[in-house]
C-alpha positions as CSV (number, residue, x, y, z in Angstrom):
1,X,-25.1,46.2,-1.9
2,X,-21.9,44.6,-1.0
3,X,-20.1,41.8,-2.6
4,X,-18.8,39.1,-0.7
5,X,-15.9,36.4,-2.2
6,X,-15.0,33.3,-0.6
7,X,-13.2,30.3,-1.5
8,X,-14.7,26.6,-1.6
9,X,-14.1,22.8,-2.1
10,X,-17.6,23.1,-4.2
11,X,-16.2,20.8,-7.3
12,X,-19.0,20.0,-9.2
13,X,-22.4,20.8,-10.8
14,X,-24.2,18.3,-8.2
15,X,-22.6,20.1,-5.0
16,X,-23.6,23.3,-6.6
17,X,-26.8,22.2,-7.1
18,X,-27.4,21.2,-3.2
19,X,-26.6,25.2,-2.1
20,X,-29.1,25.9,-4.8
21,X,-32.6,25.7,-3.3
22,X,-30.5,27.4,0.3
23,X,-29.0,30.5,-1.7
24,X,-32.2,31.1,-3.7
25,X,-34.6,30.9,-1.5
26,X,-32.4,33.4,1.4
27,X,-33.5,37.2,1.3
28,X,-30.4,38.7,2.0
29,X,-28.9,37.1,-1.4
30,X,-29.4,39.2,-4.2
31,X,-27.2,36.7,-6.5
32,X,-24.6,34.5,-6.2
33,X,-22.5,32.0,-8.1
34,X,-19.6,29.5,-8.1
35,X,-16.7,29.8,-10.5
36,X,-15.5,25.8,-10.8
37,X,-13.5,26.4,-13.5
38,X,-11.3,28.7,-10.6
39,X,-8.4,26.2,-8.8
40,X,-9.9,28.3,-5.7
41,X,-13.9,27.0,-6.6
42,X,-14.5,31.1,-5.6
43,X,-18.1,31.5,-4.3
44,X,-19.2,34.9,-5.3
45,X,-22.5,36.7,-3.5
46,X,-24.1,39.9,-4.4
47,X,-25.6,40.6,-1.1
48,X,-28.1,43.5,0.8
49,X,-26.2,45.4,3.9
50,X,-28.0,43.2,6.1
51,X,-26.2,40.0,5.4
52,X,-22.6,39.2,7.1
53,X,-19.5,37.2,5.8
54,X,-20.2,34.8,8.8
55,X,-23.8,34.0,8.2
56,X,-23.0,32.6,4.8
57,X,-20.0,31.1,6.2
58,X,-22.5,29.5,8.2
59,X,-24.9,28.2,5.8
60,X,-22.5,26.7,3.6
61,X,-20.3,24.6,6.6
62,X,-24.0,23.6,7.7
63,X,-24.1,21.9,4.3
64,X,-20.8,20.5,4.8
65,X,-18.6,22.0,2.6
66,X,-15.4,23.9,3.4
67,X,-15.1,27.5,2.9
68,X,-12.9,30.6,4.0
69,X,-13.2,34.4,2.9
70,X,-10.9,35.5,0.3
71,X,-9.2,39.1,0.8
72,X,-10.2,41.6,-2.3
């Protein structure tokens, strides 16, 4: 399992909401949330091997939302 931290512009419930259905349904994603209380919005994924920092970097921009890894 590896964890994988990146920061956001996901600001609200709603925007967390529409990666929801996306990050739920995705096999690789074991569990995931978004801190929005953080000044960084930090999207945190508990993720299998198989999964890579750039596919989720994918699926969230595909949404349209910024994102960039954050170092540990």
């Amino acid at each position: 399992m590896d964890l994988l931290i990146f920061r956001t512009d996901i600001k609200s419930k709603k925007k967390v909401k529409s990666l929801k259905s996306i990050f739920n349904k995705h096999s690789g994603i074991l569990k995931w949330s978004i801190d929005l209380e953080d000044i960084d919005n930090v999207l945190r994924i508990e993720t299998k091997k198989n999964l890579s920092e750039g596919e989720v970097i994918d699926l969230v921009k595909e949404q349209g939302f910024y994102i960039k890894t954050l170092a540990d």
